[in-house]
C-alpha positions as protocol buffer text, in pm:
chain_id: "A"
residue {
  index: 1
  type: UNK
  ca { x: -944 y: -783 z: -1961 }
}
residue {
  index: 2
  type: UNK
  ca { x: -868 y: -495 z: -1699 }
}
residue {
  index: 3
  type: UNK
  ca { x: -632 y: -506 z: -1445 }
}
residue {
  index: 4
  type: UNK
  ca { x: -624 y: -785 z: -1169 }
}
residue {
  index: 5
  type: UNK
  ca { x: -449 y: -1062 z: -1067 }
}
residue {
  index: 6
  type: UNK
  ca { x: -162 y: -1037 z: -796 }
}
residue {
  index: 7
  type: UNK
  ca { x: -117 y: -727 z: -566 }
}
residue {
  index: 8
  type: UNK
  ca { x: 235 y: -693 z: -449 }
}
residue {
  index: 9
  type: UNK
  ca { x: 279 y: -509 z: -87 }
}
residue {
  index: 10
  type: UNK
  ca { x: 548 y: -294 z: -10 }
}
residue {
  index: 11
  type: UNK
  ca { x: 649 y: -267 z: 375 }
}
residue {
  index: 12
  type: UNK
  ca { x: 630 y: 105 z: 481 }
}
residue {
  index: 13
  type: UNK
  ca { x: 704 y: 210 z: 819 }
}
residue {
  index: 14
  type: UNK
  ca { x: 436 y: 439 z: 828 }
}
residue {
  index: 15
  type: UNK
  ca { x: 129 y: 337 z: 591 }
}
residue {
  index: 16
  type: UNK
  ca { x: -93 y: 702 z: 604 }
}
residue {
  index: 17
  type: UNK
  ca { x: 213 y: 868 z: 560 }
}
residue {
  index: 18
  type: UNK
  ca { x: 322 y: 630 z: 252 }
}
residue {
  index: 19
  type: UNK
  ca { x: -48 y: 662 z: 102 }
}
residue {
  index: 20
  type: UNK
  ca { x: -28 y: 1019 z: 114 }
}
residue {
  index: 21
  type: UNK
  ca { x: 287 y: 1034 z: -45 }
}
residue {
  index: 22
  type: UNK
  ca { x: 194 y: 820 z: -329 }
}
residue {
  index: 23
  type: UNK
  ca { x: -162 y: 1037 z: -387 }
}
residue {
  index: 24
  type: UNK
  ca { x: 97 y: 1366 z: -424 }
}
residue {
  index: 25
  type: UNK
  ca { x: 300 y: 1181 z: -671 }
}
residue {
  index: 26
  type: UNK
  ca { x: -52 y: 1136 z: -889 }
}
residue {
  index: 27
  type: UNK
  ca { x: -85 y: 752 z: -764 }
}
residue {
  index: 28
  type: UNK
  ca { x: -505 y: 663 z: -802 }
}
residue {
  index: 29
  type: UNK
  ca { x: -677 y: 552 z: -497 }
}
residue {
  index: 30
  type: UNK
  ca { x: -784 y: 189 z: -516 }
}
residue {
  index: 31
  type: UNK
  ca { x: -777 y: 59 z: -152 }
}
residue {
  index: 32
  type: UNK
  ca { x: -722 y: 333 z: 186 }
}
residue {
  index: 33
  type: UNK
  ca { x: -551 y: 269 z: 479 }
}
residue {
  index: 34
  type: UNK
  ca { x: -707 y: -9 z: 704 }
}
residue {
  index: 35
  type: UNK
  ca { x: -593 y: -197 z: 1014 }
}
residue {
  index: 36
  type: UNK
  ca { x: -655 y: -569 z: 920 }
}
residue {
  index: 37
  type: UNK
  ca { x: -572 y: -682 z: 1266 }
}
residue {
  index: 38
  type: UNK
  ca { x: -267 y: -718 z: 1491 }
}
residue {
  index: 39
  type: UNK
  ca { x: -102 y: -376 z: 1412 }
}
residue {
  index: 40
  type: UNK
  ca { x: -122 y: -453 z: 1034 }
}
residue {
  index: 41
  type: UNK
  ca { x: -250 y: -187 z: 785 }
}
residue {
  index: 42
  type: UNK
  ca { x: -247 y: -249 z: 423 }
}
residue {
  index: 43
  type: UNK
  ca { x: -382 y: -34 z: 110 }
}
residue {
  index: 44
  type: UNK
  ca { x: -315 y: -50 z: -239 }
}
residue {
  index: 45
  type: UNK
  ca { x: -296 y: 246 z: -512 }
}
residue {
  index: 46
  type: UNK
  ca { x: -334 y: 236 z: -898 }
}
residue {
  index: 47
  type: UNK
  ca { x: 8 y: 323 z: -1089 }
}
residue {
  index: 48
  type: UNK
  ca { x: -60 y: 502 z: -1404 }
}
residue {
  index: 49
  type: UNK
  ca { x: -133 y: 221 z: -1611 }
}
residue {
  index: 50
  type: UNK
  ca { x: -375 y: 101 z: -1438 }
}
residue {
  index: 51
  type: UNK
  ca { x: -172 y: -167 z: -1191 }
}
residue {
  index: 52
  type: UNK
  ca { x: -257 y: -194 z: -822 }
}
residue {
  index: 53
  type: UNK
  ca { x: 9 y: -139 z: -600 }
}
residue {
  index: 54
  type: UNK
  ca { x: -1 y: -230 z: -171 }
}
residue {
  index: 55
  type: UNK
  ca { x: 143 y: -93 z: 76 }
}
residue {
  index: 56
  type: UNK
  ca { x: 165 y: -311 z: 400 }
}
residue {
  index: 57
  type: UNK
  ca { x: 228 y: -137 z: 724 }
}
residue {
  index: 58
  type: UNK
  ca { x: 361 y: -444 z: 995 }
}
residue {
  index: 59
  type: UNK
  ca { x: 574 y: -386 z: 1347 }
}
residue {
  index: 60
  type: UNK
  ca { x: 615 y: -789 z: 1307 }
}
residue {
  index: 61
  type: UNK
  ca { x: 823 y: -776 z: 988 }
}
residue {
  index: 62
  type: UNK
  ca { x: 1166 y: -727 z: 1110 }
}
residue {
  index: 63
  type: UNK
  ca { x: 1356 y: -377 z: 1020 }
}
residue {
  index: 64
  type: UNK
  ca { x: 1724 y: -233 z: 926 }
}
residue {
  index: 65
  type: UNK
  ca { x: 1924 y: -308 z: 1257 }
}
């Protein structure tokens, strides 16, 4: 019972500036920003039902040429 399972990560350019916009939209804290290593920063918010939701900050994934 409860939520868990599989978080899916969205790639943001800019992950404080993606976790603030989701808390001003009324998104729960779960997760805050943290560097994991190499450049990477993930965090994950609660939608509201309850559902985490990432957010995965990485200059290796490849961008809009």
């Amino acid at each position: 019972p409860g939520a868990g399972g599989t978080v899916a990560y969205w790639g943001v350019q800019n992950a404080e500036q993606a976790w603030a916009r989701l808390m001003e939209l009324g998104a729960e804290p779960d997760s805050p920003v943290r560097d994991v290593g190499g450049g990477i920063k993930v965090a994950s918010v609660l939608d509201p039902f309850g559902n985490p939701v990432g957010i995965i900050e990485n200059p290796h994934f490849g961008g809009p040429s």
